[in-house]
C-alpha positions in Angstrom: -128.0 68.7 -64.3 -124.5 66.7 -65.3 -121.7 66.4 -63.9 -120.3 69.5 -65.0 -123.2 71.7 -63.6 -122.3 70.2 -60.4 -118.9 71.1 -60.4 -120.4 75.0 -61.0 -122.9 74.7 -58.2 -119.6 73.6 -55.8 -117.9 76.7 -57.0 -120.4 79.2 -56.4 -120.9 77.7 -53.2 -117.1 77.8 -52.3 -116.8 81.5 -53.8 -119.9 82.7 -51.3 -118.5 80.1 -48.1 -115.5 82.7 -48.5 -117.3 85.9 -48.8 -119.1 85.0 -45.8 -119.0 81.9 -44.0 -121.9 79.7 -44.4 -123.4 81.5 -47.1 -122.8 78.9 -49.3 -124.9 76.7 -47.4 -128.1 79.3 -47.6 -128.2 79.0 -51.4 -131.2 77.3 -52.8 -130.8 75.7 -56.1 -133.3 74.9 -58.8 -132.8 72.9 -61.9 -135.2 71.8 -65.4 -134.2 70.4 -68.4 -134.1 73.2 -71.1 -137.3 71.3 -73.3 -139.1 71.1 -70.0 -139.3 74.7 -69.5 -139.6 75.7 -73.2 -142.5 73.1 -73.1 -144.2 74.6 -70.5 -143.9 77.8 -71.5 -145.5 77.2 -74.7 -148.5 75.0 -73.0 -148.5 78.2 -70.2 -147.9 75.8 -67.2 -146.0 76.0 -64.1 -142.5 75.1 -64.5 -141.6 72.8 -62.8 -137.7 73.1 -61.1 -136.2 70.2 -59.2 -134.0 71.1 -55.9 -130.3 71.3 -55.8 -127.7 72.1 -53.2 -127.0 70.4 -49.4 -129.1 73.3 -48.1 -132.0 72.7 -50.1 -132.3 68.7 -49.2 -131.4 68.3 -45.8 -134.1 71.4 -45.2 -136.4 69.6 -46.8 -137.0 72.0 -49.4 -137.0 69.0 -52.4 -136.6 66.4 -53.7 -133.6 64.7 -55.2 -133.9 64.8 -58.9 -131.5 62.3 -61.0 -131.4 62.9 -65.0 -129.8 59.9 -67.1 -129.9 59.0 -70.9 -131.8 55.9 -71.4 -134.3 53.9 -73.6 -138.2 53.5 -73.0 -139.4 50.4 -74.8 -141.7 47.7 -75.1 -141.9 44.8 -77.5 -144.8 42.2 -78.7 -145.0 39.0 -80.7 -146.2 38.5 -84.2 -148.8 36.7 -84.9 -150.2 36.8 -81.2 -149.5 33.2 -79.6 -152.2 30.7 -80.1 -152.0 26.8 -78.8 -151.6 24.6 -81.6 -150.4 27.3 -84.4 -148.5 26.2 -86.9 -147.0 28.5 -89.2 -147.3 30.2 -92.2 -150.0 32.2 -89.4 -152.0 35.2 -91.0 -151.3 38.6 -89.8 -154.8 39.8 -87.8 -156.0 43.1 -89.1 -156.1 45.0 -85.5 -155.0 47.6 -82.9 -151.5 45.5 -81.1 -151.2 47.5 -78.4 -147.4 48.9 -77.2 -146.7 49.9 -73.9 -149.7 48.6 -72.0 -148.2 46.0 -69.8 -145.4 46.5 -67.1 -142.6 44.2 -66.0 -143.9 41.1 -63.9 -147.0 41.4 -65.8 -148.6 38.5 -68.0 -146.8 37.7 -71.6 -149.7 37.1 -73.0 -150.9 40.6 -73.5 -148.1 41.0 -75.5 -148.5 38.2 -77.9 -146.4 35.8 -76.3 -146.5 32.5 -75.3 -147.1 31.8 -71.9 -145.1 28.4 -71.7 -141.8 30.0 -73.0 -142.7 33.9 -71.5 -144.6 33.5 -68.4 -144.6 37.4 -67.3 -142.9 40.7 -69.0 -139.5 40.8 -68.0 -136.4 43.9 -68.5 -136.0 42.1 -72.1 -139.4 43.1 -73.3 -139.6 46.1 -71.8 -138.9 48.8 -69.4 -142.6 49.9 -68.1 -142.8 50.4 -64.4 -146.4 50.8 -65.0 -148.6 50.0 -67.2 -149.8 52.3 -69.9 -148.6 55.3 -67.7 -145.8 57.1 -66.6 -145.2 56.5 -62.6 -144.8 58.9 -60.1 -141.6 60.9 -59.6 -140.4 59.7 -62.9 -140.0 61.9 -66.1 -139.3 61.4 -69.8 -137.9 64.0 -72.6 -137.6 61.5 -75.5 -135.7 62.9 -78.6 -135.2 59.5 -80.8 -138.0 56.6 -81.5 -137.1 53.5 -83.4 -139.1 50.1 -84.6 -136.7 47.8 -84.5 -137.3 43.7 -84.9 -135.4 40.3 -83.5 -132.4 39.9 -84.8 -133.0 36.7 -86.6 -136.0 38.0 -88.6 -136.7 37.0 -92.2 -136.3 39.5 -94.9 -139.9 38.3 -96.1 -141.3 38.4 -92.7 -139.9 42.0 -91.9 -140.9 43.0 -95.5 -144.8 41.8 -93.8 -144.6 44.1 -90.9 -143.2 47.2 -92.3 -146.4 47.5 -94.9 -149.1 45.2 -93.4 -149.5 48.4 -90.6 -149.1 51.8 -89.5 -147.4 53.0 -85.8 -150.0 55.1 -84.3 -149.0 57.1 -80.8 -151.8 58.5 -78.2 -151.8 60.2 -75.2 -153.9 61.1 -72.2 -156.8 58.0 -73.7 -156.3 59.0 -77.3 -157.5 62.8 -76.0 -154.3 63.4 -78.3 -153.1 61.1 -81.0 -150.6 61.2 -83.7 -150.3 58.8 -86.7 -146.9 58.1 -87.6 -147.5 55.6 -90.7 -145.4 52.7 -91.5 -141.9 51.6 -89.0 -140.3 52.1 -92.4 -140.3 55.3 -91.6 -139.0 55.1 -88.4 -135.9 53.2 -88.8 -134.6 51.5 -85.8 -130.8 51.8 -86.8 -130.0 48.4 -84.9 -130.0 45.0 -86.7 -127.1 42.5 -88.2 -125.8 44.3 -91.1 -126.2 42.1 -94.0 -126.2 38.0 -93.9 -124.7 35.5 -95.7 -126.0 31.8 -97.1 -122.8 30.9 -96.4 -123.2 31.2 -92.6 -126.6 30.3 -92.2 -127.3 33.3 -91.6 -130.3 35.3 -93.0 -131.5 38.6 -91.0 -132.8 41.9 -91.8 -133.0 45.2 -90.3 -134.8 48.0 -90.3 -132.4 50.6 -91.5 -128.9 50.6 -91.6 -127.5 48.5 -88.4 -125.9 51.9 -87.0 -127.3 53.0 -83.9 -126.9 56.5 -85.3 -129.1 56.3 -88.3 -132.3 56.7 -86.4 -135.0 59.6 -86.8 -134.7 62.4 -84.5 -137.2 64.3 -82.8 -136.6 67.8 -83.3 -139.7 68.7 -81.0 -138.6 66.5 -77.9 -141.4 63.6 -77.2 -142.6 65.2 -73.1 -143.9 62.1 -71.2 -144.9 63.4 -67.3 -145.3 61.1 -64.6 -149.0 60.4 -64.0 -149.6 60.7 -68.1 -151.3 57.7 -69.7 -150.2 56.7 -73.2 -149.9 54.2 -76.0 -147.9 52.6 -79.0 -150.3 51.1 -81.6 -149.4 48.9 -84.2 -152.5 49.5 -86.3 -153.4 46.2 -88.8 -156.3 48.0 -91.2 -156.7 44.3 -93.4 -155.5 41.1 -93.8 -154.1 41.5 -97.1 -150.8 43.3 -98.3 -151.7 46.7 -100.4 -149.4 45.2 -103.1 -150.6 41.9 -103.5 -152.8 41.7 -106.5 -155.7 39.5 -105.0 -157.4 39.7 -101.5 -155.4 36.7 -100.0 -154.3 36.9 -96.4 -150.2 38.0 -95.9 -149.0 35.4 -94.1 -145.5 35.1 -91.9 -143.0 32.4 -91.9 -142.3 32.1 -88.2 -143.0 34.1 -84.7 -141.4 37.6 -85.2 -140.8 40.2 -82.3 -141.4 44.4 -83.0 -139.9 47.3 -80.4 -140.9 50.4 -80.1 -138.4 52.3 -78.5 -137.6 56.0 -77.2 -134.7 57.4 -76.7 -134.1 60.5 -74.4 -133.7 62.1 -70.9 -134.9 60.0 -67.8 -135.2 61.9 -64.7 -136.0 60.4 -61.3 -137.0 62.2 -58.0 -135.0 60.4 -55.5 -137.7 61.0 -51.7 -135.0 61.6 -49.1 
């Protein structure tokens, strides 16, 4: 519910408060974001509706619910952090796991080095807790991106957006969907083109517009309590173009995020 929806909710309230006094004050209000209901309808579970109105809150009758935009992401280091590397590193085949550690939790998980990034902090991502959604907290993600640090090499990115594939699982892989490549998920962030004149040499992933990102036209639905994952999936050490079996190296220690972009929506206890 926005700001406007609570200017209606005041005026129906006002309009019954003069039809009857107090009335207004009797009227129990329920709210759901549209994809919540329309996704629960098509899974045949309850709806859930979230408690609006004075009446409702001071009776106890619900919660406070509070919907915002914002991002859910988490970012890891390429290659993983090993003492004593020295680069070009090879690119590991693997599983990197996304989304598996929470702020204040060791770096290391995540790839990083421990002397330079002791724990996860709000830059590398926003998980409350790990691998799962937490309690009075929901998600209706519409946008996801794979985006890399801004100084990245075009070689390096070049690496990254072949070497793998982005694989997303839900519930401990009970449900998983394989995305392929972050080419295909551009992240629309990024410096938008470099010059040797500067210094400067960066890539992006996609054009460095915000806008130009892939939208979800079946809203991503992340419930609190739900487990889930991010994989960046490694299936060799070798590029699929190179024309021999040697090992695709990178130039330097390069960061991926996954991010979502959507409805956040918090119950507030009162």
């Amino acid at each position: 519910m926005g700001a406007v929806d609570e200017i209606k909710q005041s005026v129906v309230m006002a309009f019954l408060d003069r039809c009857s006094p107090g009335l207004g004050d009797l009227v129990k209000v329920y709210a759901a974001p549209t994809e919540e209901i329309q996704d629960a309808a098509a899974r045949r579970k309850p709806i859930a509706l979230h408690a609006r109105g004075q009446a409702m809150l001071s009776s106890g009758g619900g919660a406070r619910a509070r919907l915002e935009e914002n991002y859910l992401f988490d970012t890891r280091r390429f290659p993983s952090f090993v003492t004593g590397e020295a680069f070009p590193v090879a690119l590991l085949p693997g599983e990197y796991l996304f989304f598996g550690s929470a702020v204040g939790q060791p770096s290391a998980n995540n790839g990083f080095n421990p002397a330079v990034v002791a724990v996860m902090s709000d830059v590398e991502t926003n998980m409350d807790v790990a691998s799962q959604i937490p309690q009075g907290k929901d998600y209706v993600l519409t946008q996801i991106g794979v985006s890399f640090n801004s100084d990245i090499s075009t070689a390096d990115l070049a690496l990254l957006l072949e070497m793998g594939a982005i694989r997303f699982e839900k519930q401990g892989g009970q449900f998983t969907l394989k995305h392929g490549g972050p080419k295909m998920w551009p992240s629309g962030m990024g410096i938008s083109g470099y010059s040797t004149a500067t210094t400067v040499t960066a890539a992006h992933n996609g054009i460095a517009d915000i806008r130009a990102v892939r939208r979800l036209a079946v809203p991503r639905v992340l419930r609190q309590k739900e487990t889930f994952a991010y994989k960046y999936v490694v299936p060799r050490a070798s590029r699929n173009t190179l024309g021999v079996a040697a090992a695709a190296t990178l130039s330097a220690g390069t960061i991926m995020s996954i991010w979502l972009w959507g409805g956040q929506q918090d119950a507030i206890p009162v």
